[in-house]
C-alpha positions as CSV (number, residue, x, y, z in Angstrom):
1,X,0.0,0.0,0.0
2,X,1.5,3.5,-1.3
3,X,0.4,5.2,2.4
4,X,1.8,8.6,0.6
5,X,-0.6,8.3,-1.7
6,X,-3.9,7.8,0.1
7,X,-2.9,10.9,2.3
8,X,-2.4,13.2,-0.8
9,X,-5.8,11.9,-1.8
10,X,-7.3,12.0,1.5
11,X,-6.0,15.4,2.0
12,X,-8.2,16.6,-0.6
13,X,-11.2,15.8,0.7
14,X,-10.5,16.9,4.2
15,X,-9.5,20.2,2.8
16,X,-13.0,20.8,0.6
17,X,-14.4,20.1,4.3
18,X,-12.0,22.9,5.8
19,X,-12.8,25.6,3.2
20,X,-16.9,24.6,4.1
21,X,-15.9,26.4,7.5
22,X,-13.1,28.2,6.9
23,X,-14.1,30.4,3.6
24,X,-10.6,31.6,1.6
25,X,-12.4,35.7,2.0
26,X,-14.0,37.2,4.2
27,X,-16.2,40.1,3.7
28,X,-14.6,41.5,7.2
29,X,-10.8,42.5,6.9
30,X,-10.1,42.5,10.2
31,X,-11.9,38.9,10.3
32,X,-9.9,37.8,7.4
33,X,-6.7,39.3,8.4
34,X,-5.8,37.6,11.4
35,X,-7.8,34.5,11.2
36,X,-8.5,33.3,7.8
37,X,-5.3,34.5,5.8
38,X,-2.9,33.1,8.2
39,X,-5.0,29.8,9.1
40,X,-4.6,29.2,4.9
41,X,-1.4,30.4,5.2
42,X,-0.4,27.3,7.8
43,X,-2.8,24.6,6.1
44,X,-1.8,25.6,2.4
45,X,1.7,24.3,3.3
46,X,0.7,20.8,3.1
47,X,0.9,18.3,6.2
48,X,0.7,14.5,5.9
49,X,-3.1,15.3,6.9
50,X,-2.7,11.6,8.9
51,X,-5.2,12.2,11.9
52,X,-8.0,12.6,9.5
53,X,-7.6,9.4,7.8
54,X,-6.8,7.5,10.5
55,X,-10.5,8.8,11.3
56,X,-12.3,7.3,8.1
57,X,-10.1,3.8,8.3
58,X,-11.7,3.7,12.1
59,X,-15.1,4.5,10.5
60,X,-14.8,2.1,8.1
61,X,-13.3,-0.9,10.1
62,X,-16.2,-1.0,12.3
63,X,-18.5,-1.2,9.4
64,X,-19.2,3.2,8.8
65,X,-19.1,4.6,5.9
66,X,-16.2,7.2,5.7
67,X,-17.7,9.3,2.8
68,X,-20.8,10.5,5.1
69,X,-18.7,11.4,7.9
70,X,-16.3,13.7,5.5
71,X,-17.4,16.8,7.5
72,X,-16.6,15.9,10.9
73,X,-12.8,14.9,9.1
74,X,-11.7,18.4,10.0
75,X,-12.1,18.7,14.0
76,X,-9.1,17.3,14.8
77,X,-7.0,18.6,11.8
78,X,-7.8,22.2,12.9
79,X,-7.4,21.3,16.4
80,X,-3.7,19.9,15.3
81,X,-3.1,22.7,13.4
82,X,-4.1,25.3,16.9
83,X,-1.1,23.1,18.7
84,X,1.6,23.6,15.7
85,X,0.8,27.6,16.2
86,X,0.4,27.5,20.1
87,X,3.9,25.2,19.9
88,X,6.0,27.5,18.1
89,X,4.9,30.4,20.2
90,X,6.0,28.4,23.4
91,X,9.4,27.2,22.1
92,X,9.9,30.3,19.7
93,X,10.2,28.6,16.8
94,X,11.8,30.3,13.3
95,X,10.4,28.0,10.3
96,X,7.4,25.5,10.6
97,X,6.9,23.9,7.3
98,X,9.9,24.9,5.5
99,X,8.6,28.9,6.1
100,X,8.3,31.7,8.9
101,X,6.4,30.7,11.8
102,X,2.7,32.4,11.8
103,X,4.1,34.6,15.3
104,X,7.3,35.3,13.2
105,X,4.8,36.8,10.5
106,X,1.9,37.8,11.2
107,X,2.6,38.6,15.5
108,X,2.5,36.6,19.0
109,X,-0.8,38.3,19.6
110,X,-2.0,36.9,16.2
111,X,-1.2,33.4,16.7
112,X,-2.3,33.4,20.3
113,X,-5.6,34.3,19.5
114,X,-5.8,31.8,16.1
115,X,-4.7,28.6,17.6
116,X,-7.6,29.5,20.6
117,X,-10.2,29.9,17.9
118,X,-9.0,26.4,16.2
119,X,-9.2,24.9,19.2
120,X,-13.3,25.9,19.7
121,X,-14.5,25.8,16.0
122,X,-15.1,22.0,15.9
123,X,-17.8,22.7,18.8
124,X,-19.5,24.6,16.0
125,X,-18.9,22.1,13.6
126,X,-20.4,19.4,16.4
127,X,-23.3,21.7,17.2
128,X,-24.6,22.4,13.6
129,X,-24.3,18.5,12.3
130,X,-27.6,16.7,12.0
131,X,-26.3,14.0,14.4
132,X,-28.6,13.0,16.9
133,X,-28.3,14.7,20.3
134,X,-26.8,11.7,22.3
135,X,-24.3,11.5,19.8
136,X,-23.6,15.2,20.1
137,X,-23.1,14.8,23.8
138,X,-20.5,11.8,23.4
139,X,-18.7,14.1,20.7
140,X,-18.4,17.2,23.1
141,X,-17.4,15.1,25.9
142,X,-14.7,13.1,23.8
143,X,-13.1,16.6,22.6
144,X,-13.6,18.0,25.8
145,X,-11.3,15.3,27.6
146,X,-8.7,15.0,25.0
147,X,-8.6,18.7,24.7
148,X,-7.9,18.6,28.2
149,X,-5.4,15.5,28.1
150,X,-3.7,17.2,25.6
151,X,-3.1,20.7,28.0
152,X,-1.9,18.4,30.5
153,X,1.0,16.4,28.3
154,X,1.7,19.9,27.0
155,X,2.4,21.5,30.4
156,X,4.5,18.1,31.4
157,X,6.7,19.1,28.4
158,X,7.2,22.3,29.0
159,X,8.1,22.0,32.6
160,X,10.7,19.2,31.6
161,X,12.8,21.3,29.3
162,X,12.5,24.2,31.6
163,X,13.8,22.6,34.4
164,X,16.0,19.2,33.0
165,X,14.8,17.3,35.8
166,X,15.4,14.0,35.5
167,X,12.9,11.6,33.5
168,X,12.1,8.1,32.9
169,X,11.4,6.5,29.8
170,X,7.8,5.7,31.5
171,X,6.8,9.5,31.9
172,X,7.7,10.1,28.7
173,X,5.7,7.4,27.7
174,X,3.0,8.9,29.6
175,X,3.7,12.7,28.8
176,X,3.1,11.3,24.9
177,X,-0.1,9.6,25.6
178,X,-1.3,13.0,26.5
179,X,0.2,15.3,24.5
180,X,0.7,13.1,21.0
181,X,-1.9,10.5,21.7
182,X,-4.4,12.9,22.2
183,X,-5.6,13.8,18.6
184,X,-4.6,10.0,17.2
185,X,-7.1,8.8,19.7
186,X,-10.1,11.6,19.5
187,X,-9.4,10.3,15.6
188,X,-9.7,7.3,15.7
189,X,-12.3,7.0,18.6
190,X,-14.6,10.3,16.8
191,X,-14.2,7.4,13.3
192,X,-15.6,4.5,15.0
193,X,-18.6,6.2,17.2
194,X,-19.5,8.0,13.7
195,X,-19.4,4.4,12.3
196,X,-21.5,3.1,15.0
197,X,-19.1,0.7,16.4
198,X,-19.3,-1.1,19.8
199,X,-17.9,0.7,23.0
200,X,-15.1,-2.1,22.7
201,X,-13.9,-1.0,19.5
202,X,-14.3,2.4,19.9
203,X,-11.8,1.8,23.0
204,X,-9.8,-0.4,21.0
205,X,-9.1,1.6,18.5
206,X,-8.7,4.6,20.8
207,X,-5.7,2.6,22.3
208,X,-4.3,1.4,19.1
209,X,-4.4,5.0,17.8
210,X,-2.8,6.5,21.2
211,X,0.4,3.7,20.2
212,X,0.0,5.7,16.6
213,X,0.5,9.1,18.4
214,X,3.6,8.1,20.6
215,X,5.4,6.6,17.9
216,X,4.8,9.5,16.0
217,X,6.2,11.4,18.7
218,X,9.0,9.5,18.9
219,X,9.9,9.8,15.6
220,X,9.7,13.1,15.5
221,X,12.3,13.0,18.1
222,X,14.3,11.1,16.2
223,X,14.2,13.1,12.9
224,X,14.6,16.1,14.6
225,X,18.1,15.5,15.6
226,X,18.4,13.9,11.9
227,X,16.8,16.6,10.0
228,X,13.7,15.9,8.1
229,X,10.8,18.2,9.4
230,X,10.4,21.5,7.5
231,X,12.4,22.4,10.8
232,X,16.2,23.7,11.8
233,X,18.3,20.4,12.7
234,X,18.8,19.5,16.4
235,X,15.8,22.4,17.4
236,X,15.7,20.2,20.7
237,X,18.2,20.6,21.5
238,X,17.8,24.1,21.6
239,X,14.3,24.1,23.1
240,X,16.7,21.6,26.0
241,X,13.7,19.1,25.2
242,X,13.6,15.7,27.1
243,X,13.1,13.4,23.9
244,X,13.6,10.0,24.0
245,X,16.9,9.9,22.7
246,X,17.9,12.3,25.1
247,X,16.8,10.6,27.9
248,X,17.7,7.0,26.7
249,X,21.6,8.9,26.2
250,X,21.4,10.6,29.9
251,X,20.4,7.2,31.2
252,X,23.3,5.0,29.8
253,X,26.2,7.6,28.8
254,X,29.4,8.0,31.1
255,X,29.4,10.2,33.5
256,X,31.0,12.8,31.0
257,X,29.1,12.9,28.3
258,X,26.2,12.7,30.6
259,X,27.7,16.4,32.1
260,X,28.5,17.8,29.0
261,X,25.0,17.0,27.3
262,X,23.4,18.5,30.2
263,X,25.6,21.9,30.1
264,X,24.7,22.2,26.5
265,X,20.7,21.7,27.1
266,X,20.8,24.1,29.9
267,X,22.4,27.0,27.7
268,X,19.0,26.6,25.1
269,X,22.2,26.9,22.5
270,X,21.6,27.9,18.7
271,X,25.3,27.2,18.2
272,X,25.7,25.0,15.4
273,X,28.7,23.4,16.4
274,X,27.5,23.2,19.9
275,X,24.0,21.3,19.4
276,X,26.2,18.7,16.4
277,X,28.3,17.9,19.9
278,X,25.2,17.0,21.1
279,X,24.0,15.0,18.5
280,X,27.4,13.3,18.2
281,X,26.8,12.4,21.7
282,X,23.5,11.1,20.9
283,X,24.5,8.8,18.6
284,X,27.8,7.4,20.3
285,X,24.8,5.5,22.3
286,X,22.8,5.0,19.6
287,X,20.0,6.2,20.8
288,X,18.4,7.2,17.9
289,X,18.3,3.9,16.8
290,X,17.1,2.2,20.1
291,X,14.2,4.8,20.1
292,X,13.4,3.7,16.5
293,X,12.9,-0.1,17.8
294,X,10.9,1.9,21.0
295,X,8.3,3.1,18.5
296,X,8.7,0.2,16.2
297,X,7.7,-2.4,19.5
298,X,5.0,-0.1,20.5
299,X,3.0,-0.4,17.1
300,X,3.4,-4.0,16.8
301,X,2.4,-4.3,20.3
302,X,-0.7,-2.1,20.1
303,X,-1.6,-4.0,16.8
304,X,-1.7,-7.5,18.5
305,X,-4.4,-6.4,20.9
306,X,-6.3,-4.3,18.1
307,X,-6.6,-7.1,15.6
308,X,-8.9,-9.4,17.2
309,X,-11.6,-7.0,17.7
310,X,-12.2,-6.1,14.1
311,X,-13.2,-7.6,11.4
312,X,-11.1,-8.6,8.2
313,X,-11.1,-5.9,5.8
314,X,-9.7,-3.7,3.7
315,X,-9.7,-0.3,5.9
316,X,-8.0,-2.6,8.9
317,X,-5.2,-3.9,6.8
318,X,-4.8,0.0,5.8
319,X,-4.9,1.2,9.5
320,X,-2.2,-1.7,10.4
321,X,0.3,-0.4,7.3
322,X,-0.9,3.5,8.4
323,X,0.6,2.7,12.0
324,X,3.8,1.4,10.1
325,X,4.6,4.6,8.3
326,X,4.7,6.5,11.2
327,X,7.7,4.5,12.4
328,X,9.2,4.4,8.8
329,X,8.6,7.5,7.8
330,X,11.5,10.0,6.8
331,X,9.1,13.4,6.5
């Protein structure tokens, strides 16, 4: 299966959903100013679009049809799309997507206020479908708590790189399942009550998609320090973030290169030569590759307990090689 190509595809119907709510003009300038033109701006850079389809192959594993749900496809890609703004406000970021952050263009105050407003327009979206009220409840409370779970793995993050305190590969774990998990499983789990599946899928798949969102995170840890994001090489280490190969490295290094990678995460360096020492101690432990095998276990882990409680068919084989490319993937 060519996963690249059923996201491009995907993406196309996700984003006829987005322009349904988000219109390209506005007849208000001030309206279109500093929400519409810089929320195109982001989404008209691309993006693997992943959480949306991982939606529709929940949907149609449990026996749904994706193509009726198409409208719903865009709560949690707007909701993503708040956190990549609200992120690179946190950590400063320069590029996001190979351009200038929206703070860096368009102003802090800007992008404070548009990743809040992506964050509530899919309570619109839930409010004006035809769904049936009970439903409609059981959305709003499924955003509501992942909206929630996700503030929580946020602030974890945050206080880790502020203050290097010392973490375990479990509370990372953990920190992920909040923060990365979160849209993966309000995806998946949105997918499967939408396709009317039993409260034992719907909690299946929200655990197999969780494992999706942690190795994605993980992965992202991994190519940041390889390069491969739209984003500056080693950026966490500037941001002092406790990824996994960071904290796999702190765990096992000598008790050198365990001082000298903490003195250069503490100085939130942009020094080139400074974060490729870093790096180099990095990989003297390989701990980019052991966090590769991290992600790698946790999918086909997550997969074992996922398989029995669907039936065969063509949107679970997809959802099984959908988890792989997260792991493999080089973008």
């Amino acid at each position: 299966m060519d996963v690249m190509k059923i996201l491009k595809e995907n993406s196309k119907e996700v984003n006829s959903e987005l322009r349904k709510f988000l219109p390209k003009h506005h007849d208000i300038k001030a309206i279109n100013e500093v929400l519409t033109k810089p929320t195109w701006d982001l989404l008209n850079r691309g993006g693997k679009q992943w959480r949306p389809l991982l939606m529709f192959l929940s949907c149609s594993s449990v026996g749904g049809n994706p193509k009726s749900i198409a409208k719903f496809s865009v709560i949690p890609e707007l909701i993503h799309n708040g956190t990549l703004i609200a992120d690179d406000v946190e950590d400063n970021s320069i590029t996001r997507r190979n351009k200038a952050t929206i703070h860096r263009k368009y102003g802090v105050d800007v992008a404070v206020n548009l990743s809040s407003m992506l964050y509530y327009l899919p309570l619109s979206i839930i409010k004006n479908s035809k769904l049936d009220n009970e439903i409609k409840i059981k959305i709003y409370e499924l955003v509501n708590e992942e909206l929630l779970k996700m503030h929580f793995g946020q602030g974890t993050d945050i206080y880790w790189h502020k203050t290097l305190c010392q973490v375990s590969e479990n509370q990372y774990f953990a920190m992920c399942a909040n923060k990365a998990g979160t849209l993966a499983r309000l995806s998946a789990k949105l997918g499967a009550i939408l396709g009317n599946g039993t409260d034992k899928q719907v909690f299946a798949l929200g655990k197999f998609a969780e494992a999706i969102g942690v190795a994605f995170q993980i992965q992202d840890d991994v190519l940041n320090l390889r390069g491969g994001l739209g984003k500056a090489i080693g950026e966490d280490i500037t941001e002092s973030k406790m990824s996994l190969p960071v904290i796999r490295t702190l765990s096992i290094a000598n008790s050198n290169d365990k001082k000298e990678l903490i003195e250069i995460l503490k100085k939130h360096t942009s020094n080139k030569n400074e974060i490729s020492y870093a790096i180099g101690v990095i990989n003297k432990y390989r701990s980019l590759e052991y966090s590769r095998d991290v992600a790698d276990k946790i999918i086909k882990k997550s997969w074992s307990e996922l398989e029995p409680e669907l039936f065969s068919s063509e949107a679970k084989n997809k959802l099984n090689q959908l988890a792989k490319f997260m792991v493999e993937r080089e973008i």
